[in-house]
C-alpha positions in Angstrom: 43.9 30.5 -0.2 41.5 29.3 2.3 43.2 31.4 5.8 41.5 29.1 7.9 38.6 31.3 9.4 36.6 29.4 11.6 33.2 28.7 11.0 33.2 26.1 13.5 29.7 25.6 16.0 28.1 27.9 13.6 25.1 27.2 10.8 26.1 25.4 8.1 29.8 25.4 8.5 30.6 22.6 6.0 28.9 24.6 3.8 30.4 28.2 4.2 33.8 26.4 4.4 33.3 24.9 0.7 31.2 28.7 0.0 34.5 30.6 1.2 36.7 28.5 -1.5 34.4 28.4 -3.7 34.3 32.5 -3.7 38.1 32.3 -3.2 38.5 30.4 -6.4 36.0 32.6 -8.5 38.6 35.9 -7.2 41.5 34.1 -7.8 40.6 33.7 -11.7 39.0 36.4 -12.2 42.3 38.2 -10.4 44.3 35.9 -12.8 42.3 36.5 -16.0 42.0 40.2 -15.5 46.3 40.4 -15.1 46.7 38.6 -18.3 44.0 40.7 -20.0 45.8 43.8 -19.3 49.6 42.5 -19.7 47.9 41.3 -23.0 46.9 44.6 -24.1 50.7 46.2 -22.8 52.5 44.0 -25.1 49.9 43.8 -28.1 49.8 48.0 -27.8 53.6 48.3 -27.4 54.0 46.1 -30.9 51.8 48.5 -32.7 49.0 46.5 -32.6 46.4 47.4 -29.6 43.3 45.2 -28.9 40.2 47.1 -29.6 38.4 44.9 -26.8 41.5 45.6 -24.0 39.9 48.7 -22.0 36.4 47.3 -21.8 37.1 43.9 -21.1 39.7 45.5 -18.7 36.6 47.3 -16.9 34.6 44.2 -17.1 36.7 42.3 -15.3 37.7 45.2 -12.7 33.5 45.5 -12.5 33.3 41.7 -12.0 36.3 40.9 -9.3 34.5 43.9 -7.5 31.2 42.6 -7.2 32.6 38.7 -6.6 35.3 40.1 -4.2 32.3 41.9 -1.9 30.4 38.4 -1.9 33.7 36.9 -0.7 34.1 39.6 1.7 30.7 38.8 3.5 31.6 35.3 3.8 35.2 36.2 6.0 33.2 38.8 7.5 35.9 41.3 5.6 33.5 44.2 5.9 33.9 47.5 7.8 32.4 47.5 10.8 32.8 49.3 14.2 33.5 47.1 16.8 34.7 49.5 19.0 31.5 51.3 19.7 29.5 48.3 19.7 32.3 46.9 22.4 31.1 49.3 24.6 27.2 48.1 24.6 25.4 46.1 27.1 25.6 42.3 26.1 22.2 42.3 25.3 22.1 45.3 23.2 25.3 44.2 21.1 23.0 41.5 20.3 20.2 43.4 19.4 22.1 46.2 17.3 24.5 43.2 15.1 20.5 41.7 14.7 19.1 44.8 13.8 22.3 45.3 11.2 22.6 41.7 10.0 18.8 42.5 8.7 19.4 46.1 7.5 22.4 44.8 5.8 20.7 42.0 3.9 17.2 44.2 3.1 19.6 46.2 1.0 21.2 43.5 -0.9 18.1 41.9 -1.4 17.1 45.9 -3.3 20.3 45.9 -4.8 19.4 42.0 -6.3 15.5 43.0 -7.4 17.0 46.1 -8.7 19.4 44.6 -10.6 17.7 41.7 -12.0 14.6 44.0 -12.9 17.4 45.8 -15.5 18.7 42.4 -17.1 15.6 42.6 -19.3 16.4 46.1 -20.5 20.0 45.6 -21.6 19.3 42.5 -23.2 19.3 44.1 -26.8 22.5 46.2 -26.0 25.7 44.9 -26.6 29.5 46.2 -26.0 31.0 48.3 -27.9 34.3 46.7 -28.7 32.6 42.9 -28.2 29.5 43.5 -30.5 28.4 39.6 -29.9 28.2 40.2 -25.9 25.3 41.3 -24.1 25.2 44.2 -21.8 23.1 42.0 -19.8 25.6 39.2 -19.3 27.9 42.0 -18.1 25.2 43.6 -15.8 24.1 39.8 -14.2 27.2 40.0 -11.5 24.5 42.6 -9.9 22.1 40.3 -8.8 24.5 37.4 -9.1 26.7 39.0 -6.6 23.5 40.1 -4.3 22.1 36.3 -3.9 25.8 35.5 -3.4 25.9 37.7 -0.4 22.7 37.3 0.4 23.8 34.1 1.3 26.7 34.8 3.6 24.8 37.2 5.2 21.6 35.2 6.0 23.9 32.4 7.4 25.4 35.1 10.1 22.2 35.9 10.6 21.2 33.1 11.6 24.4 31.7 13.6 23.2 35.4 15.4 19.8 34.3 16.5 21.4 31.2 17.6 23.8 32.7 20.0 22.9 32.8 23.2 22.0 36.7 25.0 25.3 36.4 26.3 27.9 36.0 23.4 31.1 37.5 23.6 31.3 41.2 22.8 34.3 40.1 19.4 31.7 37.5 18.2 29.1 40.1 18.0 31.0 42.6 16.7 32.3 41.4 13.9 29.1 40.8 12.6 28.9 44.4 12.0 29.2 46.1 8.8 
């Protein structure tokens, strides 16, 4: 699972390494969980008897490989980005402008976290329709979950950014870009 990206010379890169297969791991099962969910629900529906949970479970786990996915993402640097306008930048303003995004980038996650933690509270008395005994809550917690998770990732760039030197190469900058 792990493709090998290196994290080498950077902040912390023991630690991303064991984050990236950590967040590979959490995909993988919920990608693994989430197939036999659904091929559950084909086979139980095509013997006449469907599972009432099937379809929001189904979303659920769509919902939550989403969210995990994006923090996993962040960590291989996955995101979209243009690196071929920021290619054509002055050295020093590359560095400047992946900065100036590397904050931008995390001041939104950091919303998206408050946000969705400040709405845990409020779903706490709901409950799924099909799984009566689970919280709306529990389901909604991969929103800030996910947002510290990336949070994470992203403040480690970060970081390796301020770090660089004025000079880094133009790919190494880049790709810090979302």
């Amino acid at each position: 699972m792990h493709d090998g990206t290196n994290h080498q010379g950077g902040t912390g890169a023991v630690f991303m390494a064991r984050y990236e297969l950590a967040l590979e791991w959490l995909v993988l099962i919920l990608m693994v969980v989430l197939a036999l969910e659904v091929t559950a629900g084909i086979v139980f529906r095509a013997v006449g008897s469907p599972l009432v949970w099937y379809d929001e479970m189904a979303s659920v786990l769509l919902a939550w490989l989403t969210f995990y996915g994006s923090a996993l993402a962040s960590v291989k640097r996955g995101h979209i980005g243009c690196p071929e306008v920021i290619d054509q930048l002055a050295p020093a303003l590359k560095r400047r402008i992946s900065i100036a995004s590397q904050v931008l980038v995390m001041a939104f996650f950091a919303l998206l976290g408050w946000v969705g933690a400040s709405i845990l509270p409020i779903l706490s008395d709901e409950k799924l329709v099909s799984v009566p005994w689970l919280s709306a809550a529990v389901i909604q917690s991969v929103i800030p979950i996910s947002a510290v998770l990336i949070l994470i990732a992203e403040g480690v760039h970060l970081l390796n950014l301020l770090r660089s030197s004025p000079t880094a190469t133009a790919s190494s900058l880049a790709d810090g870009l979302h």
